[in-house]
C-alpha positions as CSV (number, residue, x, y, z in Angstrom):
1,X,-76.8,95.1,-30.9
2,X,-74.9,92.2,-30.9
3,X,-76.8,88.3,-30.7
4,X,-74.6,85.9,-29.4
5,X,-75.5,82.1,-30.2
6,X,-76.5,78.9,-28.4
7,X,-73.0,77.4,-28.7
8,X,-71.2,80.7,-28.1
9,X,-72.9,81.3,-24.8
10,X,-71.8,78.1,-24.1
11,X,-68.2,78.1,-24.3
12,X,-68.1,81.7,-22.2
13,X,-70.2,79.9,-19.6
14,X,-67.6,76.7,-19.2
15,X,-64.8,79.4,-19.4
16,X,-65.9,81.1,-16.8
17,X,-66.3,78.3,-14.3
18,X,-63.0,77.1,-15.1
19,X,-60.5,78.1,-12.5
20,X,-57.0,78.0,-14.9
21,X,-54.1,78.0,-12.9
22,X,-50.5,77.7,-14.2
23,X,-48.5,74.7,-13.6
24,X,-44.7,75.4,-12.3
25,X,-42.0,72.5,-12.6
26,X,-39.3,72.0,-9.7
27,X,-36.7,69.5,-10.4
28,X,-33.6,68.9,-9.4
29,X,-30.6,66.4,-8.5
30,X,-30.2,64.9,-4.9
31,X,-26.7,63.1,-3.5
32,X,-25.3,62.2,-0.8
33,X,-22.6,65.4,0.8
34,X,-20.2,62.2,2.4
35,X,-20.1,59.9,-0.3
36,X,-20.4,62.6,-3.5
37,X,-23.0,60.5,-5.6
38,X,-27.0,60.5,-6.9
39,X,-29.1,59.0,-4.4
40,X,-31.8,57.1,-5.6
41,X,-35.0,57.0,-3.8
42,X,-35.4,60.0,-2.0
43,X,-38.9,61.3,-1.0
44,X,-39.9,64.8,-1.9
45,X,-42.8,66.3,0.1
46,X,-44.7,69.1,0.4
47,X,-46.6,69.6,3.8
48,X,-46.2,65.7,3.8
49,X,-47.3,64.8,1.0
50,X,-45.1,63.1,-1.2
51,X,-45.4,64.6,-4.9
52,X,-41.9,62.8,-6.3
53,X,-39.3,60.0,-6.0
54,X,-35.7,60.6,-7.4
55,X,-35.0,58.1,-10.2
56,X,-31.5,56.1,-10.7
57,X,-29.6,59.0,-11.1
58,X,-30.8,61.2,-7.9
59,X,-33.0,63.2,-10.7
60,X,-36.5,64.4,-9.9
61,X,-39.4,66.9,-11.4
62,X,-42.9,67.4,-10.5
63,X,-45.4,70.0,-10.9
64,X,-47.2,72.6,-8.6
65,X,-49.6,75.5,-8.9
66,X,-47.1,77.7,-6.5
67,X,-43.7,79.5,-7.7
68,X,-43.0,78.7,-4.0
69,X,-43.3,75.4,-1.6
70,X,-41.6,74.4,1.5
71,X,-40.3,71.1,0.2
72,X,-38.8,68.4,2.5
73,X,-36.1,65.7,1.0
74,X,-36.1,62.4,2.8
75,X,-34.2,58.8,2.9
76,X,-32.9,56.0,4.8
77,X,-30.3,56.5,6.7
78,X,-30.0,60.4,5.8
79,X,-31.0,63.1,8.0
80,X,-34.2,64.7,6.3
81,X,-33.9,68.8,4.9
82,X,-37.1,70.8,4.5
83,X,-36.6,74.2,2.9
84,X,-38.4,76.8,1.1
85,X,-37.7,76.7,-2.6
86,X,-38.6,78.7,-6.1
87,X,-39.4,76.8,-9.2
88,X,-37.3,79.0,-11.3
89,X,-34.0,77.2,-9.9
90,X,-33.0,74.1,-10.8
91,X,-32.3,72.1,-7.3
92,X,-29.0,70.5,-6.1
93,X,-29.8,69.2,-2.7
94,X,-27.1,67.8,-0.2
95,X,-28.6,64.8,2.5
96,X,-25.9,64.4,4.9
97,X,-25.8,60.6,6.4
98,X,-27.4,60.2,9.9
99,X,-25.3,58.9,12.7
100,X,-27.0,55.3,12.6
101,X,-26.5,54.9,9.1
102,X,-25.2,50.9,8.6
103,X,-22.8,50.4,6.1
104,X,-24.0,48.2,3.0
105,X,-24.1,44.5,3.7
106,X,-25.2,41.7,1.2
107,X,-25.4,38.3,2.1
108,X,-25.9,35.0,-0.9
109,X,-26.2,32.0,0.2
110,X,-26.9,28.6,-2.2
111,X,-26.2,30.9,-5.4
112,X,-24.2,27.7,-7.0
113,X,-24.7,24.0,-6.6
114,X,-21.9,22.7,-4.4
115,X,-21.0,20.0,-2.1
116,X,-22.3,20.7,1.3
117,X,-18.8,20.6,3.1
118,X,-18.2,23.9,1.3
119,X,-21.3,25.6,2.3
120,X,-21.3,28.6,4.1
121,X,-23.5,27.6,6.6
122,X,-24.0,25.0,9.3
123,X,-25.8,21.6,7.4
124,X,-25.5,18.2,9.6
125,X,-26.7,14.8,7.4
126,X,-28.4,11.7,8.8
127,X,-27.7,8.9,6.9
128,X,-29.0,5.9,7.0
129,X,-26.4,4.3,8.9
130,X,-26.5,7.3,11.5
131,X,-30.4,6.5,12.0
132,X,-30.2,2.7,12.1
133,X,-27.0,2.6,14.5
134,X,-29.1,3.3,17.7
135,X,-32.4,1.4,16.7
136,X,-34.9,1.5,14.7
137,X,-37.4,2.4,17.2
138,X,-36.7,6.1,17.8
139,X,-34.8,8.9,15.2
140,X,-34.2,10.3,18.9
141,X,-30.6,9.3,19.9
142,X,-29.4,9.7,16.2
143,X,-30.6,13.8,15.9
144,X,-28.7,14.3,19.3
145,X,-25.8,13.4,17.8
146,X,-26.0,16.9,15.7
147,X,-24.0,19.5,17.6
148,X,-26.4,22.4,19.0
149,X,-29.7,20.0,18.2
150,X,-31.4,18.3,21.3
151,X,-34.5,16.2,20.5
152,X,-36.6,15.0,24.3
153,X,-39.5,12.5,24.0
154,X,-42.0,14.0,27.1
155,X,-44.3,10.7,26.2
156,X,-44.8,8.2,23.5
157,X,-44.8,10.2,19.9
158,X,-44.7,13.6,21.9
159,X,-41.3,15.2,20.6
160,X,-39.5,18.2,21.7
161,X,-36.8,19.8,19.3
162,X,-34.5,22.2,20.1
163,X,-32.0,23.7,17.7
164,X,-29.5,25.9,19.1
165,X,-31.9,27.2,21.3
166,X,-34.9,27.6,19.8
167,X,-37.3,25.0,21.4
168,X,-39.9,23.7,19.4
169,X,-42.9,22.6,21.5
170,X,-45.5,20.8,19.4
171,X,-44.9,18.9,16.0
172,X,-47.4,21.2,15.0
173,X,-46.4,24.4,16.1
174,X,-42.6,24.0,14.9
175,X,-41.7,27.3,14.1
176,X,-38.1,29.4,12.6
177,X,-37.4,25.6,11.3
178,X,-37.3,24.5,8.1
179,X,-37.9,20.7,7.6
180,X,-37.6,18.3,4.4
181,X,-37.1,14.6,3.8
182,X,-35.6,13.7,0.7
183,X,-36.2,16.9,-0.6
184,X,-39.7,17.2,-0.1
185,X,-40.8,20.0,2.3
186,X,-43.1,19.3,5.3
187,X,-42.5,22.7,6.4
188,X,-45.4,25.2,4.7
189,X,-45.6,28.7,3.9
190,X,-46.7,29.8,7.1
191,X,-43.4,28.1,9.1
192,X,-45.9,25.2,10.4
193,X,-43.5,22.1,10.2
């Protein structure tokens, strides 16, 4: 007759509780079939769940207790794949680009100090002489002077602005407008102006 201990008994109780289940890795490479490169980015699911995100290099890897899944690739601008897979393989998936893809566009403005004639984009100045050539009672005539800008007093100190077809009611309500005197903005971080 065997006497198993305190300590023994245990250990065989906590190992049989314990449910081990083998982990299986899937990993793979995703790129793009038109343009023949990694995508970066892409989604990996399984029953919409995302488990994995390909790196730089269009290279993923994650871990499952199945040999098995029905795993779904998605990105921008690429029309999504959902297959079933084994673990055993290593994975090249092809996205093909959807229909309303966009090609790449990037835009920099103000990247280097400059003169303002050579900006890219539309900048009118009032100088002091443009202000004090119609008065000194209203900046009113002077900002009409600035093609696509129309400034309208409704009553004394009640301005209207309109830039290009925005219309800006209410000083206080001044919105898609950003305003600054001598550098200083009155505009805050909400658009108020």
């Amino acid at each position: 007759m065997r006497i198993i201990t305190g300590l023994s008994c245990f250990i065989l109780s906590i190992a049989g509780n314990l449910q081990l289940t083998a982990q299986t890795i899937f990993k793979g490479l995703v790129f793009s079939k038109e343009l023949a490169k990694p995508l970066s980015g892409v989604t990996i699911s399984i029953s919409d769940r995302p488990v994995a995100v390909t790196d730089t290099n269009g290279v993923f890897h994650f871990t499952t207790p199945n040999q098995n899944e029905i795993i779904s690739f998605s990105h921008i601008g690429y029309l999504p794949i959902s297959a079933n897979y084994t673990a055993s393989q290593t994975l090249f998936i092809q996205l093909g680009q959807s229909g309303s893809l966009l090609s790449e566009m990037v835009v920099r403005a103000f990247e280097r100090n400059t003169d303002l004639r050579n900006m890219p984009v539309t900048i009118s100045v009032l100088k002091r002489s443009d202000l004090e050539r119609y008065g000194n009672t209203s900046i009113l005539p002077a900002v009409n002077t600035v093609p696509g800008v129309k400034m309208d007093e409704r009553s004394p100190g009640s301005l209207r602005l309109s830039i290009r077809g925005n219309l800006l009611r209410s000083p206080f309500g001044v919105r898609n407008v950003k305003v600054y005197w001598n550098g200083i903005p009155f505009t805050d971080a909400n658009g108020n102006t």
